[in-house]
C-alpha distance (Angstrom), angle and dihedral (degrees) to the residues before:
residue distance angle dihedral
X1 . . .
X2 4.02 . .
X3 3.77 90.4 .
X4 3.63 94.8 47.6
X5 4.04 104.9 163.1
X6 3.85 101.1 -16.4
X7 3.59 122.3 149.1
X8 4.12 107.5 -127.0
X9 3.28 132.1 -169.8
X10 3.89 113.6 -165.1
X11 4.10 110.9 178.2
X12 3.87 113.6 -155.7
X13 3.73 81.8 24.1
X14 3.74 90.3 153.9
X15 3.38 110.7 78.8
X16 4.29 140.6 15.8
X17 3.78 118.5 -7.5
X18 4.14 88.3 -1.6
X19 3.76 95.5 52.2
X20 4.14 96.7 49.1
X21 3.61 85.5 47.0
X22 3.55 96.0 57.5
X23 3.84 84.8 52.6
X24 3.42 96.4 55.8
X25 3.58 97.0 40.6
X26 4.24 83.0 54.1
X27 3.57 95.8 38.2
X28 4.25 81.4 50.7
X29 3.77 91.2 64.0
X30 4.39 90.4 -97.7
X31 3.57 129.3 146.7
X32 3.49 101.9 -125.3
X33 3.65 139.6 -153.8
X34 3.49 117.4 -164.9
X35 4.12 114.1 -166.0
X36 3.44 125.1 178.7
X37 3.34 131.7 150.3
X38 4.72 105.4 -114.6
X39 3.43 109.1 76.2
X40 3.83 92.6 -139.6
X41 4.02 93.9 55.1
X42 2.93 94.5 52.9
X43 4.09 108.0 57.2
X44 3.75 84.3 39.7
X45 3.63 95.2 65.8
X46 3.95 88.9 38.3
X47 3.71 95.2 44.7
X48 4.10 83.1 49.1
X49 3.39 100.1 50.0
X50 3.88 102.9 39.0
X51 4.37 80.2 53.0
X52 3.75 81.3 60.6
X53 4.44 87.3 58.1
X54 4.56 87.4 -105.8
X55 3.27 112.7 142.7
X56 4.20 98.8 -124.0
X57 3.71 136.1 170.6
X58 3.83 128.8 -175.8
X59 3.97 130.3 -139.7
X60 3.91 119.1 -167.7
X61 3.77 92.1 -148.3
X62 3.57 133.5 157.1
X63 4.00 107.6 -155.6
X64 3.37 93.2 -148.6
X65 3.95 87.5 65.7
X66 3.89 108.9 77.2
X67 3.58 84.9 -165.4
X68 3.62 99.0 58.2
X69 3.74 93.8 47.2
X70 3.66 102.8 53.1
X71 3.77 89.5 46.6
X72 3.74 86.4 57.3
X73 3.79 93.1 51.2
X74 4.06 92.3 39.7
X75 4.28 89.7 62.8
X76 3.94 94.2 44.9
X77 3.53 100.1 45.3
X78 4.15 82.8 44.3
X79 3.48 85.3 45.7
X80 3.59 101.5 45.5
X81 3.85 111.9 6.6
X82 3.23 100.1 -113.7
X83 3.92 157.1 17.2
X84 3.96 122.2 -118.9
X85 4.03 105.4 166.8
X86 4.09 131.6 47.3
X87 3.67 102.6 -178.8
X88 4.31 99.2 175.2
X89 3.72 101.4 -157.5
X90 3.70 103.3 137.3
X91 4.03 100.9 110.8
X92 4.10 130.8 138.1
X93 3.68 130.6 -169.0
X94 4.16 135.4 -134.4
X95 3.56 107.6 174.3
X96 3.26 126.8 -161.8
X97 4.14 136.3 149.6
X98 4.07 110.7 -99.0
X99 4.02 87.8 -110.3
X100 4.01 94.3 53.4
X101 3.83 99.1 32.9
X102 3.72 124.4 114.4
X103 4.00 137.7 -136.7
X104 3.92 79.6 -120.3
X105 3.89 99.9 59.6
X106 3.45 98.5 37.5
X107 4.26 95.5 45.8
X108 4.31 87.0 47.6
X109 3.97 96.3 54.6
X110 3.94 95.7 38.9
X111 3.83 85.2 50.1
X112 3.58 98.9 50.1
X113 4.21 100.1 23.0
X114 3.80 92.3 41.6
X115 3.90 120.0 17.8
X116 3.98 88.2 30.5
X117 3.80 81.5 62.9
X118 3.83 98.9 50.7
X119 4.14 90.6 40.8
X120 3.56 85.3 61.2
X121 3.68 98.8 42.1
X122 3.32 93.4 47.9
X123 3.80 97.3 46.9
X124 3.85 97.4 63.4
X125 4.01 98.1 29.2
X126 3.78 91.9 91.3
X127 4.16 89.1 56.0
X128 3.95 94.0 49.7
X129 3.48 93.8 45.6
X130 3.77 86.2 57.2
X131 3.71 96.3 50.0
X132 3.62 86.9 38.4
X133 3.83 95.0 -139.0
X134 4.29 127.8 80.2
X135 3.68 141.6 128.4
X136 3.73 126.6 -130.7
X137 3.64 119.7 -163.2
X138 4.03 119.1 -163.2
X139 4.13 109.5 -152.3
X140 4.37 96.2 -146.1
X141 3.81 128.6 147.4
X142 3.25 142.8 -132.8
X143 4.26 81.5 -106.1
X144 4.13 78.7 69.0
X145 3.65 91.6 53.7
X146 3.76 101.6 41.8
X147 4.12 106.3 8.9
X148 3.88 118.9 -127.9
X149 3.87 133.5 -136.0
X150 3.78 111.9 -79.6
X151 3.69 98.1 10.8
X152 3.72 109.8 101.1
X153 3.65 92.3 140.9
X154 3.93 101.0 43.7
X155 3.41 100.1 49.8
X156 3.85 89.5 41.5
X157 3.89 81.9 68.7
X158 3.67 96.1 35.7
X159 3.45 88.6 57.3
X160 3.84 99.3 44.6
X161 4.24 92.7 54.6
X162 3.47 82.6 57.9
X163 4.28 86.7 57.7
X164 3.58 83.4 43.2
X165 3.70 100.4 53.9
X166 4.15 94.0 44.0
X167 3.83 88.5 41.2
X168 4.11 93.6 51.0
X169 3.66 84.2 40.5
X170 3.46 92.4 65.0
X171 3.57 100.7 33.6
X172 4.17 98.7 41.9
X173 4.28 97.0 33.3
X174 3.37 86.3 83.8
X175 3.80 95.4 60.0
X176 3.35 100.8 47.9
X177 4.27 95.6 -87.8
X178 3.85 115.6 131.7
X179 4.08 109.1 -158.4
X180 3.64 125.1 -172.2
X181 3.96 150.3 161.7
X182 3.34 134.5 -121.3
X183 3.38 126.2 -164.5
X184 3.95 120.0 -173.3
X185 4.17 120.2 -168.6
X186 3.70 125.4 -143.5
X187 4.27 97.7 -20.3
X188 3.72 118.3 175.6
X189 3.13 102.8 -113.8
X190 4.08 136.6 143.4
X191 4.08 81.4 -104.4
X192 3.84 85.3 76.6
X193 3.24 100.5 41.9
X194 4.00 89.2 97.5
X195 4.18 89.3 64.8
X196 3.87 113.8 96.3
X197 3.62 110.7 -117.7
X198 3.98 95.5 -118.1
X199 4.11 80.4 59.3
X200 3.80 94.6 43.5
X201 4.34 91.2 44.8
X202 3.97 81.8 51.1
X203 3.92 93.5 48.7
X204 3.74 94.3 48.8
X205 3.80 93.1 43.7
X206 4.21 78.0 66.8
X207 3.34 93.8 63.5
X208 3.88 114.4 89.2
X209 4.07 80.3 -146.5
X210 3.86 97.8 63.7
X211 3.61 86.3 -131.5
X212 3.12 158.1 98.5
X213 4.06 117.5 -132.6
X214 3.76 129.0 -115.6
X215 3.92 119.7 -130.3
X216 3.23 90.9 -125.7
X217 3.87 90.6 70.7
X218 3.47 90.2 49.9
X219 4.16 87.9 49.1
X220 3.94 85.4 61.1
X221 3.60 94.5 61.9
X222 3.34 92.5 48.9
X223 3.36 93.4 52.3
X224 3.28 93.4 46.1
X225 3.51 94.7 53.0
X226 3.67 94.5 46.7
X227 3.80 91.6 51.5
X228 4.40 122.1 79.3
X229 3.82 90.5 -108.7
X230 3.81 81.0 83.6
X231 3.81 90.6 42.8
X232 3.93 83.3 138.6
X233 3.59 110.9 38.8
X234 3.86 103.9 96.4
X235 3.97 122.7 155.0
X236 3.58 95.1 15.2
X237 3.86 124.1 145.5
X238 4.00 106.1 -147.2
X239 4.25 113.9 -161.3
X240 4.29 102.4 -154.1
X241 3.71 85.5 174.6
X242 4.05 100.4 119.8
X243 3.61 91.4 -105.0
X244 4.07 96.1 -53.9
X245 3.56 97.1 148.5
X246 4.21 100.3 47.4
Protein backbone atom coordinates (compact mmCIF):
# COMPACT_ATOMS: atom_id res chain seq x y z
CA UNK A 1 0.00 0.00 0.00
CA UNK A 2 1.81 3.30 -1.39
CA UNK A 3 -0.49 5.47 0.66
CA UNK A 4 -0.06 3.55 3.72
CA UNK A 5 -1.39 5.98 6.66
CA UNK A 6 -1.41 9.39 4.86
CA UNK A 7 -3.76 11.98 5.68
CA UNK A 8 -5.61 13.13 2.19
CA UNK A 9 -7.59 15.64 1.48
CA UNK A 10 -9.46 15.24 -1.91
CA UNK A 11 -11.99 18.41 -2.58
CA UNK A 12 -14.92 17.58 -4.97
CA UNK A 13 -14.21 14.11 -3.76
CA UNK A 14 -17.76 13.13 -4.45
CA UNK A 15 -18.21 12.54 -7.75
CA UNK A 16 -15.97 11.82 -11.33
CA UNK A 17 -12.20 12.17 -11.20
CA UNK A 18 -12.57 13.27 -7.22
CA UNK A 19 -14.64 10.30 -6.21
CA UNK A 20 -12.22 7.41 -7.93
CA UNK A 21 -9.48 9.17 -6.36
CA UNK A 22 -10.73 8.90 -3.04
CA UNK A 23 -10.98 5.14 -3.81
CA UNK A 24 -7.70 4.72 -4.69
CA UNK A 25 -6.29 6.80 -2.14
CA UNK A 26 -8.54 4.29 0.43
CA UNK A 27 -7.95 1.27 -1.39
CA UNK A 28 -3.93 2.60 -1.04
CA UNK A 29 -4.06 2.26 2.72
CA UNK A 30 -4.89 6.55 3.12
CA UNK A 31 -6.88 8.25 5.54
CA UNK A 32 -9.10 10.04 3.53
CA UNK A 33 -11.12 13.08 3.63
CA UNK A 34 -13.62 13.43 1.21
CA UNK A 35 -15.16 17.24 0.92
CA UNK A 36 -17.58 18.23 -1.31
CA UNK A 37 -19.94 20.58 -1.13
CA UNK A 38 -24.05 18.26 -1.18
CA UNK A 39 -24.58 16.86 1.91
CA UNK A 40 -25.96 13.62 0.39
CA UNK A 41 -22.71 12.97 -1.88
CA UNK A 42 -20.83 13.18 0.35
CA UNK A 43 -21.89 10.41 3.17
CA UNK A 44 -22.57 8.20 0.20
CA UNK A 45 -19.10 8.01 -0.86
CA UNK A 46 -18.02 7.85 2.94
CA UNK A 47 -20.62 5.38 3.92
CA UNK A 48 -19.23 3.36 0.63
CA UNK A 49 -15.90 3.42 1.26
CA UNK A 50 -15.73 2.86 5.10
CA UNK A 51 -18.19 -0.57 3.96
CA UNK A 52 -15.11 -1.40 1.98
CA UNK A 53 -12.89 -1.36 5.83
CA UNK A 54 -11.12 2.64 4.52
CA UNK A 55 -10.78 4.74 7.01
CA UNK A 56 -13.01 7.95 5.44
CA UNK A 57 -14.30 11.18 6.72
CA UNK A 58 -16.52 13.75 4.94
CA UNK A 59 -16.36 17.72 4.95
CA UNK A 60 -19.38 19.74 3.49
CA UNK A 61 -17.12 22.53 2.32
CA UNK A 62 -17.43 25.05 -0.19
CA UNK A 63 -13.73 26.14 -1.26
CA UNK A 64 -14.66 29.31 -1.95
CA UNK A 65 -15.43 29.73 1.90
CA UNK A 66 -12.08 30.20 3.81
CA UNK A 67 -14.01 29.52 6.74
CA UNK A 68 -15.27 26.25 5.83
CA UNK A 69 -11.93 24.99 4.74
CA UNK A 70 -9.82 25.68 7.65
CA UNK A 71 -12.47 24.20 9.89
CA UNK A 72 -12.13 21.09 7.85
CA UNK A 73 -8.36 20.99 8.24
CA UNK A 74 -8.57 22.15 12.12
CA UNK A 75 -10.73 18.58 13.05
CA UNK A 76 -8.33 16.24 10.97
CA UNK A 77 -5.20 17.48 12.01
CA UNK A 78 -6.98 17.36 15.76
CA UNK A 79 -8.08 14.20 14.82
CA UNK A 80 -5.09 12.80 13.41
CA UNK A 81 -2.05 15.10 13.91
CA UNK A 82 -1.44 15.91 10.84
CA UNK A 83 -2.15 16.35 7.02
CA UNK A 84 -0.01 14.51 4.24
CA UNK A 85 -2.10 14.93 0.82
CA UNK A 86 -3.87 18.19 -0.89
CA UNK A 87 -5.38 16.78 -3.92
CA UNK A 88 -7.46 20.28 -5.35
CA UNK A 89 -10.08 18.75 -7.50
CA UNK A 90 -13.11 20.70 -6.66
CA UNK A 91 -13.67 22.73 -10.09
CA UNK A 92 -17.10 23.57 -12.18
CA UNK A 93 -17.57 24.95 -15.56
CA UNK A 94 -19.99 27.89 -17.25
CA UNK A 95 -19.00 28.27 -20.64
CA UNK A 96 -19.65 30.81 -22.58
CA UNK A 97 -17.80 32.68 -25.78
CA UNK A 98 -15.81 36.00 -24.54
CA UNK A 99 -18.57 38.19 -26.48
CA UNK A 100 -21.68 36.44 -24.64
CA UNK A 101 -20.07 35.75 -21.24
CA UNK A 102 -21.13 37.34 -18.05
CA UNK A 103 -19.40 38.98 -14.83
CA UNK A 104 -21.41 36.08 -13.14
CA UNK A 105 -19.83 33.03 -14.96
CA UNK A 106 -16.58 34.16 -15.12
CA UNK A 107 -16.40 35.48 -11.08
CA UNK A 108 -18.12 31.68 -9.99
CA UNK A 109 -15.39 29.44 -11.80
CA UNK A 110 -12.31 31.72 -10.84
CA UNK A 111 -13.69 31.53 -7.28
CA UNK A 112 -14.11 27.98 -7.03
CA UNK A 113 -11.36 26.71 -9.96
CA UNK A 114 -8.78 29.28 -8.87
CA UNK A 115 -9.08 30.98 -5.37
CA UNK A 116 -10.77 27.64 -4.03
CA UNK A 117 -7.37 26.21 -4.94
CA UNK A 118 -5.16 28.75 -3.11
CA UNK A 119 -7.74 28.74 0.11
CA UNK A 120 -6.95 25.28 0.37
CA UNK A 121 -3.32 25.49 -0.23
CA UNK A 122 -2.91 27.97 1.94
CA UNK A 123 -4.93 26.47 4.78
CA UNK A 124 -2.72 23.39 5.40
CA UNK A 125 0.78 24.95 4.22
CA UNK A 126 1.59 26.11 7.72
CA UNK A 127 1.12 22.19 9.05
CA UNK A 128 3.46 20.67 6.25
CA UNK A 129 5.93 23.09 6.69
CA UNK A 130 6.04 21.96 10.29
CA UNK A 131 6.34 18.33 9.58
CA UNK A 132 8.51 19.25 6.83
CA UNK A 133 7.05 16.69 4.38
CA UNK A 134 3.45 17.00 2.09
CA UNK A 135 2.18 16.69 -1.35
CA UNK A 136 0.03 19.15 -3.17
CA UNK A 137 -1.75 18.11 -6.17
CA UNK A 138 -3.21 20.92 -8.65
CA UNK A 139 -6.51 19.43 -10.65
CA UNK A 140 -5.81 21.57 -14.39
CA UNK A 141 -6.61 20.47 -17.95
CA UNK A 142 -5.35 20.27 -20.94
CA UNK A 143 -7.99 23.55 -21.58
CA UNK A 144 -5.18 25.25 -19.09
CA UNK A 145 -2.46 24.23 -21.29
CA UNK A 146 -3.91 24.98 -24.68
CA UNK A 147 -7.41 27.06 -24.01
CA UNK A 148 -10.67 25.83 -25.69
CA UNK A 149 -13.56 27.62 -27.53
CA UNK A 150 -16.01 29.19 -25.12
CA UNK A 151 -14.02 28.80 -22.03
CA UNK A 152 -12.39 32.02 -21.16
CA UNK A 153 -12.99 31.53 -17.60
CA UNK A 154 -12.01 27.74 -17.19
CA UNK A 155 -8.98 27.74 -18.74
CA UNK A 156 -8.14 31.09 -17.03
CA UNK A 157 -8.10 28.83 -13.86
CA UNK A 158 -6.67 25.87 -15.51
CA UNK A 159 -3.97 27.81 -16.46
CA UNK A 160 -3.33 29.65 -13.14
CA UNK A 161 -3.02 26.03 -10.96
CA UNK A 162 -0.49 25.40 -13.24
CA UNK A 163 1.34 29.00 -11.85
CA UNK A 164 0.41 27.74 -8.64
CA UNK A 165 1.96 24.39 -8.76
CA UNK A 166 5.51 25.77 -10.39
CA UNK A 167 5.32 28.77 -8.01
CA UNK A 168 4.74 26.42 -4.69
CA UNK A 169 7.25 24.25 -6.25
CA UNK A 170 9.73 26.65 -5.93
CA UNK A 171 8.76 28.21 -2.88
CA UNK A 172 7.75 24.79 -0.71
CA UNK A 173 10.67 22.19 -2.46
CA UNK A 174 12.83 23.46 -0.20
CA UNK A 175 10.86 22.33 2.85
CA UNK A 176 10.23 19.14 2.05
CA UNK A 177 6.62 19.95 -0.09
CA UNK A 178 6.33 18.30 -3.55
CA UNK A 179 3.60 20.36 -5.79
CA UNK A 180 2.36 19.32 -9.05
CA UNK A 181 -0.34 19.55 -11.93
CA UNK A 182 -2.38 17.35 -13.41
CA UNK A 183 -4.03 17.81 -16.32
CA UNK A 184 -6.66 15.13 -17.55
CA UNK A 185 -8.16 15.30 -21.43
CA UNK A 186 -11.63 14.48 -22.41
CA UNK A 187 -12.67 12.14 -18.99
CA UNK A 188 -16.17 10.89 -18.70
CA UNK A 189 -17.25 12.43 -16.21
CA UNK A 190 -20.80 14.11 -15.07
CA UNK A 191 -18.77 17.53 -16.00
CA UNK A 192 -19.45 16.56 -19.65
CA UNK A 193 -22.52 15.56 -19.44
CA UNK A 194 -23.72 19.16 -20.70
CA UNK A 195 -21.87 18.44 -24.37
CA UNK A 196 -24.27 17.10 -27.09
CA UNK A 197 -23.27 13.79 -28.16
CA UNK A 198 -22.57 14.80 -31.95
CA UNK A 199 -19.92 17.32 -30.06
CA UNK A 200 -18.67 14.68 -27.64
CA UNK A 201 -18.37 11.76 -30.83
CA UNK A 202 -16.34 14.69 -32.56
CA UNK A 203 -14.09 15.33 -29.42
CA UNK A 204 -13.23 11.73 -28.95
CA UNK A 205 -12.62 11.18 -32.65
CA UNK A 206 -9.48 13.79 -31.62
CA UNK A 207 -8.05 11.61 -29.53
CA UNK A 208 -5.47 9.25 -31.19
CA UNK A 209 -6.98 6.73 -28.37
CA UNK A 210 -10.61 6.59 -29.69
CA UNK A 211 -11.63 7.24 -26.29
CA UNK A 212 -12.58 8.88 -23.82
CA UNK A 213 -10.63 8.30 -20.31
CA UNK A 214 -11.93 6.88 -17.08
CA UNK A 215 -11.29 8.80 -13.72
CA UNK A 216 -9.97 6.17 -12.41
CA UNK A 217 -6.87 6.54 -14.70
CA UNK A 218 -6.58 9.88 -13.79
CA UNK A 219 -6.91 8.67 -9.82
CA UNK A 220 -3.62 6.61 -10.51
CA UNK A 221 -1.62 9.51 -11.25
CA UNK A 222 -2.65 11.11 -8.51
CA UNK A 223 -1.86 8.55 -6.48
CA UNK A 224 1.09 8.11 -7.86
CA UNK A 225 2.09 11.45 -7.48
CA UNK A 226 1.00 11.68 -3.99
CA UNK A 227 2.93 8.54 -3.07
CA UNK A 228 7.27 8.58 -2.38
CA UNK A 229 7.84 6.69 -5.66
CA UNK A 230 7.60 10.24 -7.04
CA UNK A 231 9.76 11.54 -4.18
CA UNK A 232 11.42 13.69 -7.03
CA UNK A 233 8.94 14.86 -9.36
CA UNK A 234 8.13 18.43 -8.13
CA UNK A 235 6.71 21.25 -10.53
CA UNK A 236 5.78 19.00 -13.16
CA UNK A 237 2.70 19.47 -15.43
CA UNK A 238 1.40 15.79 -16.32
CA UNK A 239 -1.14 15.62 -19.73
CA UNK A 240 -3.48 12.12 -18.96
CA UNK A 241 -5.37 13.07 -22.01
CA UNK A 242 -4.74 9.79 -24.32
CA UNK A 243 -2.36 11.59 -26.36
CA UNK A 244 -4.84 14.69 -27.28
CA UNK A 245 -2.32 17.20 -27.54
CA UNK A 246 0.49 15.20 -29.95
Amino acid sequence: MRLRGKVSIITGGAQGIGLATARKFAAEGAIVAIADVKPGPVEAAVQGMRRASATAEGFVVDVTRRDQVDAMVEQLKSRFGRIDVLVNNAGITLDARLQKMTDAQFDAVIAVNLKGTYNCAQAVVDTMVEQGEGVILNASSVVGIYGNYGQSNYAAGKFGVIGFAKTWARELGPKGIRCNAVCPGFIATPILKTIPDKVMAQMTERVPMKRRGRPEEVADVYAYLASDEASYINGAVIEVAGGLTV
